[in-house]
C-alpha positions in Angstrom: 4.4 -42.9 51.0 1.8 -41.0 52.8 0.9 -41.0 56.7 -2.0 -39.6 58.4 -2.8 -38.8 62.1 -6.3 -37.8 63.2 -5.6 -34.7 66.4 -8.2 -34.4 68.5 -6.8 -33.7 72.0 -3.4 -33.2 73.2 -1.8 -36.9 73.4 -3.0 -36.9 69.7 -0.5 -34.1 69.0 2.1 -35.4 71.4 1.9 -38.6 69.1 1.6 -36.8 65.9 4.6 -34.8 66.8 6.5 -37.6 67.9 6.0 -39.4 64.7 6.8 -36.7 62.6 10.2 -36.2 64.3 10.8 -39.4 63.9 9.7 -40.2 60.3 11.9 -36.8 59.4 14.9 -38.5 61.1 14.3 -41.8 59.2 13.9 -39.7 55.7 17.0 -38.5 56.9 15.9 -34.9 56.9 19.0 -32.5 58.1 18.7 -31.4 61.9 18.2 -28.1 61.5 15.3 -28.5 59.0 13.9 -31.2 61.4 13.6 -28.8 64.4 12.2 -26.1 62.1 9.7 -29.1 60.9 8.5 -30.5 64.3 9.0 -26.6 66.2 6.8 -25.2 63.2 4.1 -28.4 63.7 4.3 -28.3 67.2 3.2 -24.5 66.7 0.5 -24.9 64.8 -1.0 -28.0 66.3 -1.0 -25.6 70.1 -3.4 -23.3 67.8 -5.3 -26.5 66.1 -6.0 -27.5 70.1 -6.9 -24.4 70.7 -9.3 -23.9 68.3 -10.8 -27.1 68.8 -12.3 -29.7 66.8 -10.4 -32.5 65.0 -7.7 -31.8 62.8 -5.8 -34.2 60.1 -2.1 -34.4 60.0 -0.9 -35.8 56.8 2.9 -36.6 55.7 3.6 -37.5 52.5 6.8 -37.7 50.5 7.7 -36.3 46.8 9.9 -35.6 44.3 10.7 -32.0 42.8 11.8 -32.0 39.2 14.4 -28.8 38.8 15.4 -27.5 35.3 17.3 -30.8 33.8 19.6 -32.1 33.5 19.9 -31.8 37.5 18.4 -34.8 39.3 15.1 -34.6 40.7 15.6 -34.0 45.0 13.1 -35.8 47.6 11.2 -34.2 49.7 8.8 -34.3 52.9 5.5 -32.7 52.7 3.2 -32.3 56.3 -0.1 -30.7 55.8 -2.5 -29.8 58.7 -6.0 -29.8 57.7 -9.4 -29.6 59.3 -11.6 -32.6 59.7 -14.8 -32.4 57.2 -16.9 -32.2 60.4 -14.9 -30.2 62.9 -15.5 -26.9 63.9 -12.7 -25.3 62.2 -14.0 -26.6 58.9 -13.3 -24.4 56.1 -10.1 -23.1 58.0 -7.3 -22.7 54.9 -4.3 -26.0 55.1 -1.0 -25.2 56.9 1.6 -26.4 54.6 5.8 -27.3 55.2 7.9 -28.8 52.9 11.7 -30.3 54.0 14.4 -31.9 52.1 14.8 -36.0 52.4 17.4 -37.5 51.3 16.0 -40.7 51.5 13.5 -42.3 49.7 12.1 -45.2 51.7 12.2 -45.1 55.7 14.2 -47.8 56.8 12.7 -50.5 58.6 11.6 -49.7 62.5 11.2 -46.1 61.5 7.4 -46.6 62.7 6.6 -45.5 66.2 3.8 -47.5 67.7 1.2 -45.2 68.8 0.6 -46.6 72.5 4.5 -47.0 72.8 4.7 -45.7 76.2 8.6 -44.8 75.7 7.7 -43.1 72.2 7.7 -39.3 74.0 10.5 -40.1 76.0 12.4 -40.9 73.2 11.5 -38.0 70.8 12.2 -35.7 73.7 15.5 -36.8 73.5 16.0 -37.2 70.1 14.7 -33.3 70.2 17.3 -32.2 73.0 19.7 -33.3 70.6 18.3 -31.9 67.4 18.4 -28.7 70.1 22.1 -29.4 71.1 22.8 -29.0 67.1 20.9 -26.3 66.6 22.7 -24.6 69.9 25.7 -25.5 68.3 25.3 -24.5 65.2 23.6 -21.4 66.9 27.0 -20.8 68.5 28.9 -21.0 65.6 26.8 -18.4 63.7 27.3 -16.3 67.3 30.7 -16.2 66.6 30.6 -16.0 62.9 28.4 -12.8 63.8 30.6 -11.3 66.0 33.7 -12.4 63.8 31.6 -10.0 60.8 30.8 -7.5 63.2 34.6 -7.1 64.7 35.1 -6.9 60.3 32.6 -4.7 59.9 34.0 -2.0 62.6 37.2 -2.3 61.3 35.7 -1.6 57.8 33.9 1.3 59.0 37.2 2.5 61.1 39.3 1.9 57.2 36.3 3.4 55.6 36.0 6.5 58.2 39.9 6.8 58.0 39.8 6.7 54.3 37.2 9.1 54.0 39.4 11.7 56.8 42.5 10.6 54.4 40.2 11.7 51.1 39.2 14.9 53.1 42.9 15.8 53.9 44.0 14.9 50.5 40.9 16.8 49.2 41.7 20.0 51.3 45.2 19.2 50.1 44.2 19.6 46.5 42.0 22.4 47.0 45.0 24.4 48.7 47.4 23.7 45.8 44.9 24.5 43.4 44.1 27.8 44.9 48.0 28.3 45.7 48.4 27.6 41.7 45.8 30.4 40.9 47.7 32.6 42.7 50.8 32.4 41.9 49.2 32.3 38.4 47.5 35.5 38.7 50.7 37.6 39.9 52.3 36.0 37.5 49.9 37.7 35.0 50.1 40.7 37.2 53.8 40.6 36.4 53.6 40.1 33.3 51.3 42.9 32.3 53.6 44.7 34.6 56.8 44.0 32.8 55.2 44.6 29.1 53.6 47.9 30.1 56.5 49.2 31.7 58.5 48.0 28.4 55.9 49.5 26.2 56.0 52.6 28.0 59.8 53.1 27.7 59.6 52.5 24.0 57.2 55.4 23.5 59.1 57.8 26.3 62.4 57.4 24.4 60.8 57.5 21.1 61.4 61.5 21.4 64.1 63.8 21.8 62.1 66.4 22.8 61.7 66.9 26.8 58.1 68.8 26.4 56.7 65.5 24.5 58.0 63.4 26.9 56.2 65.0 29.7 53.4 65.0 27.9 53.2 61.6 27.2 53.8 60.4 30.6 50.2 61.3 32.2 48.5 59.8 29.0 50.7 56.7 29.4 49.4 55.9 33.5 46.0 57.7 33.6 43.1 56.1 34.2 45.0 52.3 34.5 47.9 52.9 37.5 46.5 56.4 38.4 44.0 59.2 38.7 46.0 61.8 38.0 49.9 62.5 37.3 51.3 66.1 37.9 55.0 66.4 36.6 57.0 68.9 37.9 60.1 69.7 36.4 62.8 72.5 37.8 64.1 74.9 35.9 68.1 75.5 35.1 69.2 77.2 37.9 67.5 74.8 40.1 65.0 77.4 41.5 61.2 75.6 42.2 58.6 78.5 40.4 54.9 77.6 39.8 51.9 77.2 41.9 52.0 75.4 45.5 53.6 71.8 46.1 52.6 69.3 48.4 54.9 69.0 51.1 55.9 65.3 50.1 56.6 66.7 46.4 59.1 69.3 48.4 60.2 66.2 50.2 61.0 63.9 47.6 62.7 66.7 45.5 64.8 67.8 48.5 65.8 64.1 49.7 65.5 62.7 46.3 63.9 59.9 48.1 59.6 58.9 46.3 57.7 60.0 49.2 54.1 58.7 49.9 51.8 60.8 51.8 47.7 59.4 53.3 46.0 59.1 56.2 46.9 55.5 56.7 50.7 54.2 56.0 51.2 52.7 52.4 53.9 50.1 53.4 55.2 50.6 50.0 59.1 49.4 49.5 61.4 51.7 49.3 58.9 54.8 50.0 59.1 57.0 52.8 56.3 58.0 54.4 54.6 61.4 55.1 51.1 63.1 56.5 48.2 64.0 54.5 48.9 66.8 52.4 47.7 70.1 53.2 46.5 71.3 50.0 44.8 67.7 49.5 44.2 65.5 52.6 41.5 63.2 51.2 43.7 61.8 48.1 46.8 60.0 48.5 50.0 60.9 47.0 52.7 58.9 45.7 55.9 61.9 45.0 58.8 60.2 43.0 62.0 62.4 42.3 63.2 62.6 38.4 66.7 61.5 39.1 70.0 62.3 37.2 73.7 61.8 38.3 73.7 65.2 39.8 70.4 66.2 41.0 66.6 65.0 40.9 65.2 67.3 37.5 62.0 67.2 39.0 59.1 65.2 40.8 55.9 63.0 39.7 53.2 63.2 42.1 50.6 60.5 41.3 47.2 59.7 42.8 45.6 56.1 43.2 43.2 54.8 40.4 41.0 53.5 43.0 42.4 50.8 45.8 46.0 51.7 47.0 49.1 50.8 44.9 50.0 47.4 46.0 53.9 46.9 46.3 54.2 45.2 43.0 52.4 48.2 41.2 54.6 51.0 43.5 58.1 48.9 42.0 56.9 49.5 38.4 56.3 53.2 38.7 59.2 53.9 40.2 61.2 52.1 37.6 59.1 54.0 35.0 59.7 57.4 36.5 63.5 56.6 36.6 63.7 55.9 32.9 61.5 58.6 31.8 63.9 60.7 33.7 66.6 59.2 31.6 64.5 59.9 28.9 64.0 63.8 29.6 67.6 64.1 30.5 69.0 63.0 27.4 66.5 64.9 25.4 67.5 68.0 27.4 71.1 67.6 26.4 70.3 66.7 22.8 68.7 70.0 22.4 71.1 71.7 24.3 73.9 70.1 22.3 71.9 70.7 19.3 72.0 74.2 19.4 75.5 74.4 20.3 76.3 72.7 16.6 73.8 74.8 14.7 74.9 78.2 16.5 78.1 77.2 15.8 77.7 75.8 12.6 76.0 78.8 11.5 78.4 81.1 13.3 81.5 79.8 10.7 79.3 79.9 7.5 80.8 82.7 5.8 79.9 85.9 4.1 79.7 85.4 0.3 81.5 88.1 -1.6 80.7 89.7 -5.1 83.2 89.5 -7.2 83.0 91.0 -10.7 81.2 89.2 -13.0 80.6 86.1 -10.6 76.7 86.1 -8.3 76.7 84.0 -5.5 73.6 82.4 -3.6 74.2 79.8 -0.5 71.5 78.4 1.3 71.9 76.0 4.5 69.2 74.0 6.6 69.9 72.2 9.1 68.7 68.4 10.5 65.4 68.8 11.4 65.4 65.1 12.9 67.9 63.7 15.3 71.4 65.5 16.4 72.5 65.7 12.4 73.6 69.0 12.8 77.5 70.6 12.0 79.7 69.0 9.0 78.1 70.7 6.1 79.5 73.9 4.6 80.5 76.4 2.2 82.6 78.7 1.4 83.9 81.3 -1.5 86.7 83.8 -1.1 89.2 85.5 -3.4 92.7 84.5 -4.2 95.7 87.1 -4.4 95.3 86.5 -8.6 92.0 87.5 -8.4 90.7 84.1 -9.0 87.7 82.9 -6.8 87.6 79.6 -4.8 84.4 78.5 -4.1 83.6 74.8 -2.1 80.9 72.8 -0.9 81.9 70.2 1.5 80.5 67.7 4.0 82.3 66.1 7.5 81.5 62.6 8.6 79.6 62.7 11.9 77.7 64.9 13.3 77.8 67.4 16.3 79.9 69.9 17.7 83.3 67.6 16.8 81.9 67.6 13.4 81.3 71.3 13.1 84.4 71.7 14.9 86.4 69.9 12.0 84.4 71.8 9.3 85.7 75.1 10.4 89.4 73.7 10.9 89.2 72.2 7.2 87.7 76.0 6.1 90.9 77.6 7.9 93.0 75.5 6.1 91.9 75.8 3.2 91.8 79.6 2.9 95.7 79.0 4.1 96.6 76.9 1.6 94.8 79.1 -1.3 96.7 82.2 0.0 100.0 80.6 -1.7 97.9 79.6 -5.0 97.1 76.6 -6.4 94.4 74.6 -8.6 91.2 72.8 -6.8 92.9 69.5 -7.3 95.6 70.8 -5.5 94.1 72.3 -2.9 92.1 69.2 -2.4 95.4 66.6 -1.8 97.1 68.9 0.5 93.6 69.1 2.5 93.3 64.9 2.1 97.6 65.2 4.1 96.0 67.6 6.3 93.0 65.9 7.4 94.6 62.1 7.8 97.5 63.8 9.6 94.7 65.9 12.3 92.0 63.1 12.7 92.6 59.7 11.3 89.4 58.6 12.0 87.2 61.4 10.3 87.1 61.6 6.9 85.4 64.7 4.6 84.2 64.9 1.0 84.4 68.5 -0.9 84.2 69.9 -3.9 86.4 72.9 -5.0 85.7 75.2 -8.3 87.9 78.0 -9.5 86.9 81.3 -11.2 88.4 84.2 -12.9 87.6 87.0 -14.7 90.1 87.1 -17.0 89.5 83.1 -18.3 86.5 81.6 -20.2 87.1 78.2 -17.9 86.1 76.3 -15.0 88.7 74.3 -12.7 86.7 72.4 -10.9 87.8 68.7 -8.6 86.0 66.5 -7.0 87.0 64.3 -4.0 84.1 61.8 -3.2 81.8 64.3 -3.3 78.1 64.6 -5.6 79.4 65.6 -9.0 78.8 69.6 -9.8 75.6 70.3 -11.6 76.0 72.6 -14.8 73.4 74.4 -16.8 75.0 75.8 -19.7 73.2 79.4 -21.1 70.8 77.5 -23.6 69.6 75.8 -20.8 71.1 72.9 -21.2 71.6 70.7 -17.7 74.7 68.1 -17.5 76.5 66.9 -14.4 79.9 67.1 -14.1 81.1 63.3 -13.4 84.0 63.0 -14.3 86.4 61.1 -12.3 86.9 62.1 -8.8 89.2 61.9 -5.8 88.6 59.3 -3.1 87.7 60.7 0.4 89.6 63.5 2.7 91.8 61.6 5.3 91.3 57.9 4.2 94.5 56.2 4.9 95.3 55.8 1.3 98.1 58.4 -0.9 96.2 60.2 -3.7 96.9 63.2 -6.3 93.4 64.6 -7.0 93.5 65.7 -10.6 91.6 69.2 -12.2 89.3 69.2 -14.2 88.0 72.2 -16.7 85.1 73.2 -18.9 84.5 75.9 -20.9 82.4 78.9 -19.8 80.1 81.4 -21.6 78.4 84.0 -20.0 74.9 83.1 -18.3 76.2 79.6 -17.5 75.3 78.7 -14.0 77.2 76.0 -11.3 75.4 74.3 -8.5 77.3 72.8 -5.8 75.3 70.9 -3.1 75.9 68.3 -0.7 74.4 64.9 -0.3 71.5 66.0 2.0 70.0 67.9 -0.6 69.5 64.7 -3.5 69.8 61.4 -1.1 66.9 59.2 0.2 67.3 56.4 2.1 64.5 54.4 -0.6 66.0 55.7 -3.7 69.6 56.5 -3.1 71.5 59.4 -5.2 70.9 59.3 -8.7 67.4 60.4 -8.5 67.8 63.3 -6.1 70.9 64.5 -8.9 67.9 63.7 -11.5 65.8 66.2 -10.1 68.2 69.0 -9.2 69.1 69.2 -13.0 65.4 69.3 -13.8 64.8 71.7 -11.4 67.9 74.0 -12.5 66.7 73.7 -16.4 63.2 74.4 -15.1 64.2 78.4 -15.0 64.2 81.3 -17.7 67.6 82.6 -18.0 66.3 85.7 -17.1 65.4 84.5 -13.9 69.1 83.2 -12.7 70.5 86.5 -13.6 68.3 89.0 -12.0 67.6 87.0 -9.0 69.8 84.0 -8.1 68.5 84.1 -4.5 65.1 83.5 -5.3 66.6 80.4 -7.7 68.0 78.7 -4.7 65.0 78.6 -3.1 63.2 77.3 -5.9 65.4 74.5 -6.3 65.0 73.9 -2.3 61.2 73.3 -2.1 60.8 70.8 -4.6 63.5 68.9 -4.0 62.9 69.0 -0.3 58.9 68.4 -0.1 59.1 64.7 0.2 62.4 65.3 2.7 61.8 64.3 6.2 65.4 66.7 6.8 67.4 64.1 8.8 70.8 65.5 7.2 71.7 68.9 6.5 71.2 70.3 3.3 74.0 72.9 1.6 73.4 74.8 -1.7 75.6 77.5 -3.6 74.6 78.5 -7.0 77.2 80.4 -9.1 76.1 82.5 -11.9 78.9 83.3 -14.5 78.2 86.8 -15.8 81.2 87.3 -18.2 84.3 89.1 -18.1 84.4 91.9 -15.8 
């Protein structure tokens, strides 16, 4: 269906418009695209008027196909075009296009044109076409504001949200940093706890008090200081040397560390002091050597760099006190030391000369460790003219060792006195020994010799065997079977033994120092002596048995690292007197 209207003044509009409005209704066009149809028309026929000329309103209605299988919809198409001979020929078509639900008008949907009630009518059929749209209007008003009150709630959530985020995020950050931290001192203390256990290893590593100071600078320089200065006093408690900071006077007269700087260190368990005299730019950090008794001395230290934090000041304070331990027991492990060897040395006796009988004794002491005292020797005369000669060895070590060497020499030189065989000489010191100290045991070796008699007496008791080299030089160890210990908790009769002697025969005695190493055990070390004693001319062992000793003593001792004493006595059988 298609309807045209020819404009050409203003009732021509009115009439147009009115019929449009009214054809939309009857196609059953929606309101709200009806009053966007006749307000748009009414629009552009006020500029058609305007413009002038004669102007052709056509409406027509169609079908639009969509994309099957959806139905095709109606529509309403109204077109405003120029008249061929108006002035606004040539002027481009204004175009609209609105739903219809219906086809086909119904019947009285025509509006006569000279119907006088015709704009009446369409202006009320507009006012309520306007009351919907108002309504609807209304309705969108509120569904606006409805959004808008959402909307600023949504942006009140999302700016809450983002100040929860923030918090949380500042939150995060703070642990984070708070977990580096405590993660860093607990790398600090860490490093802290393996030097200092790293350092105490290598100060207690040596018994000697001069190493020890040594090492103590080349342990903290350049990493916890600049410089360490260790000052230690001398016996009688006097201070000699060059000039001491004040605080180093301090902390050795209070016993107390003592930190001296122009500005206060605030380090736990330091007192603090003024700039020193002799030094005012550099810091000093003074900690006291202690001991039971009294301070053996005083570190003064100077910062690497930044000042000692409180962690750092802890550690060297704890160092200093163990290398104190250190330097105290390594003072009285020398001076213990010495005690044993003076006296050990002290009850080594004189060899004699009896006729037809050289003697040579050599003993070294421990070079490593407080090994010293338990090994001896002796030889002295009997009232038959016999000699006694022994090599014998004390468990332990030390002056209670030593000690119980020279108690088991008196004893024996008492019991000889009366007489009586190595063997027997040997059970009577085994009673004595578990009778004086029965935890300490001994092992010895005795060999008799006289003048008058061709023949060795020799017994063992848990002792190396004896070493003989006959006068062919020919080497054989004298193994056969032995006593058990001195002083074991056991009842024994320690048998003799005896082999023949010719003149140029030669005995070496020895204790387990001499032939033991801890990778090869005994045998070897016996191996060797006996090379080492059939090594020599006989001419040698008779005109200079001292010299012999000492040439068995450097081979056997060249791959020795001397942590046990070593005891030798070579007895050269001359002949009858």
């Amino acid at each position: 269906m298609t309807r045209t209207w020819q404009i050409a003044d203003l009732s021509d509009a009115v009439r147009a418009r009115v019929a449009t409005a009214r054809l939309a209704s009857a196609y059953g066009v929606p309101p709200l695209e009806r009053t966007r149809l006749t307000a748009s028309l009414g629009a552009q026929l006020r500029l058609c008027l305007a413009k002038g000329g004669v102007w052709r309103l056509t409406l027509e209605t169609g079908t639009v196909s969509p994309a099957p299988p959806e139905p095709g919809r109606h529509v309403l198409h109204a077109v405003v075009t120029p008249s061929l001979d108006a002035a606004a020929a040539g002027q481009p078509p204004w175009r609209v296009t609105v739903p219809c639900p219906e086809a086909v008008p119904p019947v009285g949907a025509e509006v006569a044109a000279d119907d006088p009630l015709a704009p009446a009518e369409a202006l009320l059929d507009a006012d309520e076409d306007t009351a919907l749209v108002l309504e609807r209007l209304t309705e969108q008003e509120g569904l606006v504001d409805f959004h808008r009150e959402e909307l600023q709630q949504t942006n009140q959530g999302v700016v809450a949200l983002h100040a929860e985020l923030d918090a949380a995020g500042r939150a995060q950050r703070e642990a984070f940093a708070a977990e580096r931290k405590a993660r860093t001192e607990a790398e600090h203390a860490r490093r802290r706890l393996t030097f200092l256990a790293d350092a105490s290893a290598v100060l207690t590593a040596s018994l000697d008090h001069h190493e020890i100071v040594r090492r103590l600078p080349e342990l903290l320089v350049p990493e916890y200081a600049s410089s360490v200065d260790v000052w230690l006093f001398d016996e009688e408690g006097e201070r000699p040397g060059p000039a001491r900071p004040a605080a180093a006077v301090a902390a050795a007269r209070t016993g107390r560390p003592q930190y001296a700087a122009a500005r206060p260190g605030g380090l736990p368990g330091v007192d603090e002091q003024p700039p020193s005299a002799l030094e005012p730019d550099r810091p000093l950090l003074c900690i006291p050597l202690p001991t039971r008794q009294a301070p053996l001395g005083v570190v003064t230290l100077s910062p690497p760099g930044d000042p000692w934090d409180p962690d750092d000041a802890v550690m060297l304070i704890e160092l200093t006190r163990r290398a104190s331990i250190a330097v105290d027991h390594a003072q009285r492990y020398q001076h213990n030391r010495d005690i044993a060897e003076t006296l050990q040395r002290a009850l080594l006796t004189e060899l004699p000369a009896p006729p037809g009988l050289a003697l040579a004794a050599r003993y070294l002491p421990a070079t490593h460790g407080l090994n010293i005292g338990g090994d001896w020797y002796d030889a002295f005369r009997q009232p038959d003219g016999g000699v006694i000669v022994v090599v014998g060895d004390v468990t332990g070590h030390g002056l209670r060792a030593a000690v119980m060497m020279s108690q088991l020499r008196t004893a024996l030189r008492a019991y000889a006195v009366d007489g009586g065989s190595p063997g027997r000489l040997l059970t009577r010191l085994h009673t004595f020994l578990h009778h004086l100290q029965p935890d300490l045991f001994a092992t010895a070796v005795i060999a008799r010799f006289h003048p008058d008699d061709p023949t060795l007496t020799w017994a063992a008791a848990g002792h190396p065997p004896p070493v003989l080299r006959t006068p062919d030089g020919r080497v054989r160890t004298l193994d056969a079977k032995p006593g058990a210990m001195l002083g074991i908790p056991l009842r024994q009769e320690i048998a003799d033994h005896t082999v023949p002697l010719a003149p140029g025969t030669t005995l070496a005695l020895y204790t387990d120092g001499l032939v033991e190493r801890r990778a090869q055990g005994i045998d070897p070390g016996i191996a060797r002596l006996a090379h080492a004693l059939g090594s020599f001319a006989p001419q040698e062992l008779e005109a200079d048995l001292e010299g012999s000793a000492d040439g068995i003593l450097r081979p056997l001792l060249s791959d020795s690292e001397r942590d046990d004493d070593v005891c030798l006595l070579l007895c050269h059988f001359r002949g009858p007197a």
